[in-house]
N, C-alpha and C positions, 0 to 999 in steps of 0.2 A: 755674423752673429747678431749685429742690431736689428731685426727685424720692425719692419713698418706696421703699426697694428691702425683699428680704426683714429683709436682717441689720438695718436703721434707715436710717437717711439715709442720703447722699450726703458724699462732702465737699465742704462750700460755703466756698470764699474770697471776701476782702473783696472790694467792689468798688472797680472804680479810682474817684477823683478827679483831672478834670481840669482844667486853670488856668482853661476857662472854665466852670466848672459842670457838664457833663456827667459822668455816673454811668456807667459800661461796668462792667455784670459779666461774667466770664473765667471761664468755668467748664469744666473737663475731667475726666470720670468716666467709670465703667459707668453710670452714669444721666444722662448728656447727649451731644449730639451733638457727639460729636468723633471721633479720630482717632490714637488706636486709644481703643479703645474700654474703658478698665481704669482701674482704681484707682490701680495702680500703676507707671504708663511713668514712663522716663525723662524721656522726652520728647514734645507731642503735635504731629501735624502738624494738626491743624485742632481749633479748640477752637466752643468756642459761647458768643455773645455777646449781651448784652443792651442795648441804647444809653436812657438816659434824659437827659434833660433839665428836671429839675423845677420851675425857674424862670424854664420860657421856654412860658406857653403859648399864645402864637401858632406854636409849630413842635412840641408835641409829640404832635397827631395826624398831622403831615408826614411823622414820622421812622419808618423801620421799624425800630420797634424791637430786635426776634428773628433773632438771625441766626445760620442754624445752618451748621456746618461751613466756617468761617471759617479761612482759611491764615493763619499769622502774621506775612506782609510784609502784607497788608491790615490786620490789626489792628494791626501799626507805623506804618501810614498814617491809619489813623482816629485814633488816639492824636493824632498828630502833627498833622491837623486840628480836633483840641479843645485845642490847643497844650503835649499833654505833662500826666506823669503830677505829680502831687502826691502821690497814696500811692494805698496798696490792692494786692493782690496777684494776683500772674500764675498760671498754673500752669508748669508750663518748658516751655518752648516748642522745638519742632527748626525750623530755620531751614533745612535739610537745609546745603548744602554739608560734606558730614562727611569729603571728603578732603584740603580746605580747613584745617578743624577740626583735623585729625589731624595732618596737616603743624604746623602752628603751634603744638598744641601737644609736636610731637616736638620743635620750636625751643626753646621755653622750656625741653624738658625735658635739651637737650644744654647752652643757657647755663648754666643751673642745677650740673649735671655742672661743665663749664667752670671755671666759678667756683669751686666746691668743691674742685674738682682744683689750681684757681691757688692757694689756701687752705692747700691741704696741703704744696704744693709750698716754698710762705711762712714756714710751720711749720716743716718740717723744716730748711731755710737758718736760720731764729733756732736750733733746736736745735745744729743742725753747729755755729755760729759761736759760742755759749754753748757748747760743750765745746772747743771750739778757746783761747778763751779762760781758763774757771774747770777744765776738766776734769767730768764730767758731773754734772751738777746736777738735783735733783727740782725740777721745776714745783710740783708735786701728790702730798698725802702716796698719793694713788690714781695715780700715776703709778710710783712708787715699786720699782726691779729690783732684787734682791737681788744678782744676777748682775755690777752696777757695783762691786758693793763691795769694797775691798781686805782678801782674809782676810788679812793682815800686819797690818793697823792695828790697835794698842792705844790705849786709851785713855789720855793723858797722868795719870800721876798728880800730884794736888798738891792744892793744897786743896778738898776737900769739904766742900758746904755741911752742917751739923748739926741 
């Protein structure tokens, strides 16, 4: 699967391990068959997979092992027939529904707003209610308006420290 290209290799990710022994390498580049076909996707709709089994060999001339242009609900399903991943790495993978995707995360991105807006809204009532109170007060020598200050105030004279 690591194919030799002009500039050196390929990039090769680990393979998975799965709870029952099986070995799946995922690999997605300009040098294997996947979808789209670059170094650099975001995302791939079909990658290229390798299936081993190395300590089962009454099934590992059974097994096909090469399997190219593989969508990635099949490879969620294979996964999930060797009962899930223990480690190894994916390439990312597009699932497609991306107006699904978009939706949910325009959701997140309006709670997120939401929240930070409740945040400010929370701030600003402690601030009103602490000037309502002391008259306005710095939080933070960086918070700090010169503009609060009364140009009337002197400072009390009496004793200084020597």
């Amino acid at each position: 699967m690591g194919r030799k290209e002009e500039g050196g290799e390929t990039m090769m990710r680990k393979p998975i391990l799965c709870t029952d022994g099986t070995v799946i390498s995922v690999q997605a580049s300009s040098g294997h068959y996947c979808s789209p076909k670059s170094d650099g996707a975001f995302a791939y709709s079909a990658v290229e997979v390798l299936i081993d089994k190395p300590n089962d060999p009454e099934g590992y001339n059974k097994t096909d092992k090469l399997h190219t242009w593989m969508t990635p609900e099949t490879l969620m399903e294979v996964i999930k027939q060797h009962g899930g991943i223990i480690g190894g790495q994916l390439p990312p993978l597009d699932f497609g529904n991306h107006q699904l995707v978009d939706s949910a995360q325009l959701n997140i991105a309006n709670e997120g707003n939401a929240w930070w807006e409740e945040q400010q809204v929370e701030k600003q009532a402690e601030e009103a209610q602490r000037r309502r109170e002391y008259g306005y007060v710095h939080p933070t020598v960086d918070d700090y308006d010169p503009m609060y200050d009364d140009p009337n105030y002197e400072e009390p004279e009496g004793d200084e420290e020597q």
